[in-house]
N, C-alpha and C positions, 0 to 999 in steps of 0.2 A: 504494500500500500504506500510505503514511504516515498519507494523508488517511483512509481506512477502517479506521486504527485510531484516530484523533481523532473520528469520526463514529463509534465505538461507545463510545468513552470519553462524548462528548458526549452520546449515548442512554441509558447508564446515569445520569449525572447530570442528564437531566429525569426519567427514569422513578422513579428516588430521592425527586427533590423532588415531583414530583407527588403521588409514595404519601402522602410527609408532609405537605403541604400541605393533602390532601384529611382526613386523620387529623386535623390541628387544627383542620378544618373542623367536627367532632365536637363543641368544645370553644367555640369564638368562629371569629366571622369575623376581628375585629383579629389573632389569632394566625397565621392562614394568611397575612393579607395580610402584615403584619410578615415573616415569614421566604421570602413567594413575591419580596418588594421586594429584602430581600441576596441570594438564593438566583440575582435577575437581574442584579447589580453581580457577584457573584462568579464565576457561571458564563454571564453574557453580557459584559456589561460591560467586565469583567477581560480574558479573552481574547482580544476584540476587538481592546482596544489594545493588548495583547501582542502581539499578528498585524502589527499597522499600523506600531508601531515599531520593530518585529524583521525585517519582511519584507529590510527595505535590510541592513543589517549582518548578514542569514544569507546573503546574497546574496552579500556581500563577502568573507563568511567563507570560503565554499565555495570563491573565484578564488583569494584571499591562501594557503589550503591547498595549490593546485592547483599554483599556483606555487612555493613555497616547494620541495613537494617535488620538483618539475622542476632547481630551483635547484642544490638540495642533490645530488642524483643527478647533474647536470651538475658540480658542483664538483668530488664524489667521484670521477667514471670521465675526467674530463677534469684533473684534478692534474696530469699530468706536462708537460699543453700546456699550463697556464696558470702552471704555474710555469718554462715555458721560455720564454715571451714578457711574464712579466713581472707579470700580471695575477690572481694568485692573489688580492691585499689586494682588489682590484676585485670580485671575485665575493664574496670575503668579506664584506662592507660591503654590494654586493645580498644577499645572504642574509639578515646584520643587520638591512635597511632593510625586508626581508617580516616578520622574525621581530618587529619592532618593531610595522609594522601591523597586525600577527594581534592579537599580548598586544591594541593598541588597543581592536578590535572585539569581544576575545574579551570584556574588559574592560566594554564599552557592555553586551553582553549580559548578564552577570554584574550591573551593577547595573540590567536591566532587571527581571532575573527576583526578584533582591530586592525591588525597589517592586511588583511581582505578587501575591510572598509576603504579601507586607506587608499589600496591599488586602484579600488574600484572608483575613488574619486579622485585621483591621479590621471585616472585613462580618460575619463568621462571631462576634466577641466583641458587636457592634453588635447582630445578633440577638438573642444570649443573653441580653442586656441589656433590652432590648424587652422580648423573652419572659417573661423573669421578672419584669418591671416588671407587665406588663398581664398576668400568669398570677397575682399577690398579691392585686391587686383581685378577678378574677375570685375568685379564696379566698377573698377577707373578704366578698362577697359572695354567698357560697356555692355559686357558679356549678362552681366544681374541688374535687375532695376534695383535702386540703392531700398528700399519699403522690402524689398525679401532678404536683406541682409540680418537684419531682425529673426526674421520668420526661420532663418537657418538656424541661425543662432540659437533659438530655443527650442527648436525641435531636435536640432544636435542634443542638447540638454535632456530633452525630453524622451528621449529613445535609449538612454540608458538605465530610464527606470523599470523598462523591462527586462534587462539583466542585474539591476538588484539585489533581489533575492538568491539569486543561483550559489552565491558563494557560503551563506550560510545557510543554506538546504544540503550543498555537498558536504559541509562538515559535520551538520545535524547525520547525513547516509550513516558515517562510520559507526557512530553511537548506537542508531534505529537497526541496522544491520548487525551488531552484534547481542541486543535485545532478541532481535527477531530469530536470528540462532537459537540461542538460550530456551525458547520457546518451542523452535520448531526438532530441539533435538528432545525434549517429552512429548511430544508428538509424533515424531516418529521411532520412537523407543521400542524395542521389541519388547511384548510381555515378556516374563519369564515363564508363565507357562498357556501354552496357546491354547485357544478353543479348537476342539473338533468337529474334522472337518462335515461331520455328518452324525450330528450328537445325536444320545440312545435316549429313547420316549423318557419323561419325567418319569422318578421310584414312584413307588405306592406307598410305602411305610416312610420309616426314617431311621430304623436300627445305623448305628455308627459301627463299623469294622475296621478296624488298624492289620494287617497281616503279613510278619515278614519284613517292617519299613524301616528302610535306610533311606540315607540322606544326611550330603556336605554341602555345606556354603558355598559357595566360588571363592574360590583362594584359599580355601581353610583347609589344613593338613592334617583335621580332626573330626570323624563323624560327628553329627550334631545328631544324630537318631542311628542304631545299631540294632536290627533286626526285633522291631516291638512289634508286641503282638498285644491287639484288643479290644473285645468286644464289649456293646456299649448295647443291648436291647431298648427296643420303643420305651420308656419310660423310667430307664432307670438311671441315679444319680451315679457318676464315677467322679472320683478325685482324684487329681496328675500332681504328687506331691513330687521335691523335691530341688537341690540347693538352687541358686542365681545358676543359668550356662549348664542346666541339666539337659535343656531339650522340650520343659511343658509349652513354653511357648511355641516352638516351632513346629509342635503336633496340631497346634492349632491352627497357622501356616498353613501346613498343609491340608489338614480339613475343608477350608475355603478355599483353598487350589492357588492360593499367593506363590506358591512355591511347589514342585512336582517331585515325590520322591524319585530318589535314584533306582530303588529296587521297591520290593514287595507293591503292594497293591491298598489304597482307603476304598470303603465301599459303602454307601447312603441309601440306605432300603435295598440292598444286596444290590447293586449296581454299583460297579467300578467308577470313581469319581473321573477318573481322567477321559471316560468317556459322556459323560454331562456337561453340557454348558456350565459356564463359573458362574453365571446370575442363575441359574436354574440351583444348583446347589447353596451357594448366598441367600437363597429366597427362605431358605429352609432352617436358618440358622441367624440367630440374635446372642449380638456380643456386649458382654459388659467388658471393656476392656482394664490391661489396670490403670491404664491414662486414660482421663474420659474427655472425652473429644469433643468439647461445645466449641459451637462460633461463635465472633461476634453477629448477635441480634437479640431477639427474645427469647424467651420460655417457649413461648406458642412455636414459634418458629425452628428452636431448637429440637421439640416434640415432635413435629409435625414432618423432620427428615426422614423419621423411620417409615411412616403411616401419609403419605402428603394427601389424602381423603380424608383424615380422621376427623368427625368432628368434635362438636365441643365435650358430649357428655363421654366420649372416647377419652379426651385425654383426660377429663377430672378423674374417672374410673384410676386410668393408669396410674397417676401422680396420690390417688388414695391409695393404694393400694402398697405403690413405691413409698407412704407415708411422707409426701412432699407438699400434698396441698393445702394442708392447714399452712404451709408455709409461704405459698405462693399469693396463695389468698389472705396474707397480709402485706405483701407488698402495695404500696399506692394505684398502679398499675396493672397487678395481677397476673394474668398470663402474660400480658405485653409489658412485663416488667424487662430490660435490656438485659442481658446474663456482661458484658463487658467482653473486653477482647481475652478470645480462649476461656472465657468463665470467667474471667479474676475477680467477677462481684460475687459472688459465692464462695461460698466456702467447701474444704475437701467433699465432707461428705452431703452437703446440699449439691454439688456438683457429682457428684455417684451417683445420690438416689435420683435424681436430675434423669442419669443416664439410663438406670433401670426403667425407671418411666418409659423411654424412650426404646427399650428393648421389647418391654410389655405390650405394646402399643404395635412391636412387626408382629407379634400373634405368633411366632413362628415355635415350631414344634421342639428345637433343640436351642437350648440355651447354652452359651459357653461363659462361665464368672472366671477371667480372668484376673487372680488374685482380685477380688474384691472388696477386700479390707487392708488393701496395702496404704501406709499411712493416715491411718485411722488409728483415734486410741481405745484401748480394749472394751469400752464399755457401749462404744461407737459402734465397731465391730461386731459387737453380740448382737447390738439393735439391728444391722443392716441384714444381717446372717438371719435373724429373726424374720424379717422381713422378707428375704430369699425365700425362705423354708415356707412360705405361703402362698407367693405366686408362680412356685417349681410345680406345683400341683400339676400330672397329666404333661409333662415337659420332660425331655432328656437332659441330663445336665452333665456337662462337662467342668469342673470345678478347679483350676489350675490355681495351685498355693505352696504356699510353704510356714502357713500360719494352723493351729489349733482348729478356727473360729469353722464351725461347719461340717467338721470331718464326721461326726456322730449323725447326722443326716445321710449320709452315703451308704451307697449297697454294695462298690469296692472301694479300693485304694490302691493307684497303680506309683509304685515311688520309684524315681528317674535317679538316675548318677554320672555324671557323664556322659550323656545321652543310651545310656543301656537300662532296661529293666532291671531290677534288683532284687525287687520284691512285689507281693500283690498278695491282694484277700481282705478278708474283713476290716475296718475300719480301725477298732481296738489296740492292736498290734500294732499301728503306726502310730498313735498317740504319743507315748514318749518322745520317738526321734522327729517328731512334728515341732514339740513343744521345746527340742534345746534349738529347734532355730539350724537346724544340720540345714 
């Protein structure tokens, strides 16, 4: 889009100079050639090297931006951990050290587009000069009536307002052109695990099957999942305990087809997932994750991602249920109270049950609680787990932790160690090595 508006910019300022160039053609040859010679330093010239030395520092500019604001959004939502380990001046100082190389480049650019300005009102007074040098003679030689000496004269003037623009449009390319990158390379990103080409009719049930599954990261010299095995029947609760970098999260990965095991097989109502469409298996499955993921907007809107039909007595249902809407329903606002950028108006676990709301709300047959009391204090925890334990009713649950809070509810416990099975079976038996936090 950029480029096709600089190639219509670029179009009006030949088709300008041409109209004039061939008009003082009327008049002398020396006149056209005079103003066709700056009319090619102003509007070829100029821009050219505006493009050549602008390309690198719009290139620079667009990263130093990207980052900057990555920095600053990181500083803001992570404050309380960087001021608890110490490191707030640190990020401060990277933030200072981006804000310094922005002014830098922004700087280079500012005194590019001056020496631009410059040339271009260099070539455009260089003209006029020309022109009315060799527009006198032609007068005392009777060649011009002396009344179009004027009329040159400002029209010369006037004909380089349509090259202008050009020199900073070419410098604006380099900047717009490496945004547009940045953009077009998630756009054209290969999934990492594709749809098939000829997916098998939607399951009928929803039993979850793990059989056999391995699976490495890319680049990783370490399986992250070693031959597990597990089944999960229509309605029953499993727990995936075990330490940080065991593997419970990347079961879940693979569940939703984020990622495609390297060997064995997942299966969703005894149908191979890798032969399902990924929104077809997605459809089937609501995630409490353990970051909960609001936007910035409202309640309503926040809700309303899961379910975008739901109406209103849908979501109070949910948000009762998630025990949020005595809460909401004190806000001034109510449902359209703002939640702030990433939630930050809320709190941990007004932002949780927030999210439960919002899983309650897809209806969907298997729930996965990704650690769901992580960072929650224990009396918090009991409540939200409380909470869980009443709208799991009639739902498969996949329970991923490494906390206490929940495990007495489960019908197994499967515990992870380095991405291997280690152990499994009744709940009971993993209680202790739940509760030292292994």
């Amino acid at each position: 889009m950029a480029e096709a508006a600089v190639d219509d910019q670029r179009l009006t300022a030949a088709l300008g100079g041409l109209a004039f160039v061939l008009f003082l053609l009327r008049y002398d040859a020396r006149l056209a050639l005079i103003l066709m010679a700056f009319l090619f330093i102003a509007g070829v010239g100029v821009p050219w090297l505006v493009q050549s030395l602008g390309e690198a520092p719009g290139r620079r500019l667009v990263a130093l931006k990207s980052a900057l604001r990555a920095a600053t959004i990181d500083g803001v939502q992570g404050l309380e951990e960087l001021q608890a380990y110490g490191a707030a001046g640190t990020q401060a100082e990277h933030i200072s050290t981006l804000s310094r190389s922005l002014a830098q480049e922004q700087r280079r650019l500012s005194r590019l587009n001056g020496l631009s300005q410059g040339a271009l009102g260099l070539s455009a007074n260089l003209a006029l000069w020309l022109t009315v040098w060799t527009a006198i003679a032609l007068v005392q030689d009777g060649g011009i009536p002396p009344p179009d000496l004027a009329m040159l004269a400002l029209l010369t003037l006037a004909v380089f307002e349509s090259v202008a623009p050009l020199p900073a449009a070419f410098q604006a390319l380099g900047e717009t052109r490496a945004a547009a990158r940045r953009v077009l390379e998630i756009v054209d990103a290969e999934p990492q695990v594709p749809e098939p080409a000829d997916p098998a009719p939607p399951p009928v049930g929803f039993a979850v099957g793990f059989q056999g599954v391995h699976f490495t990261y890319p680049g990783s010299d370490r399986p992250a999942l070693s031959a597990i095995d597990l089944q999960c029947p229509e309605g029953a609760w499993v727990a995936i305990v075990g330490p940080t970098g065991s593997g419970k999260t990347t079961l879940v990965n693979l569940l939703l087809r984020f990622w495609a095991p390297d060997r064995g097989r997942i299966t969703l109502g005894g149908a191979d997932i890798a032969e399902l469409g990924g929104e077809e298996v997605r459809r089937r499955i609501a995630v409490v994750s353990q970051h909960t993921r609001l936007f910035t907007g409202t309640i309503r809107e926040n809700l309303l991602l899961a379910n975008p039909g739901g109406n209103p007595a849908q979501l109070e249902q949910a948000c009762r249920v998630a025990e949020i809407h005595d809460f909401v329903l004190s806000q001034p606002e109510g449902y359209d109270t703002q939640v702030g950028e990433a939630g930050l108006a809320l709190s941990g676990g007004q932002a949780r049950r927030l999210a439960i709301a919002r899983a309650l709300l897809k209806d969907a047959p298997i729930l996965i609680l990704d650690e769901p009391t992580e960072g929650l204090d224990a009396p918090t925890a009991r409540a939200l787990m409380g909470t869980l334990d009443r709208l799991m009713a009639g739902r498969s649950v996949l329970l991923i932790t490494h906390r206490p809070e929940g495990l007495e509810l489960m019908d197994q416990v499967l515990v992870l160690d380095r991405g291997q099975a280690v152990a499994r079976g009744h709940p009971e038996p993993w209680g202790p090595w739940d509760r030292s936090g292994a």
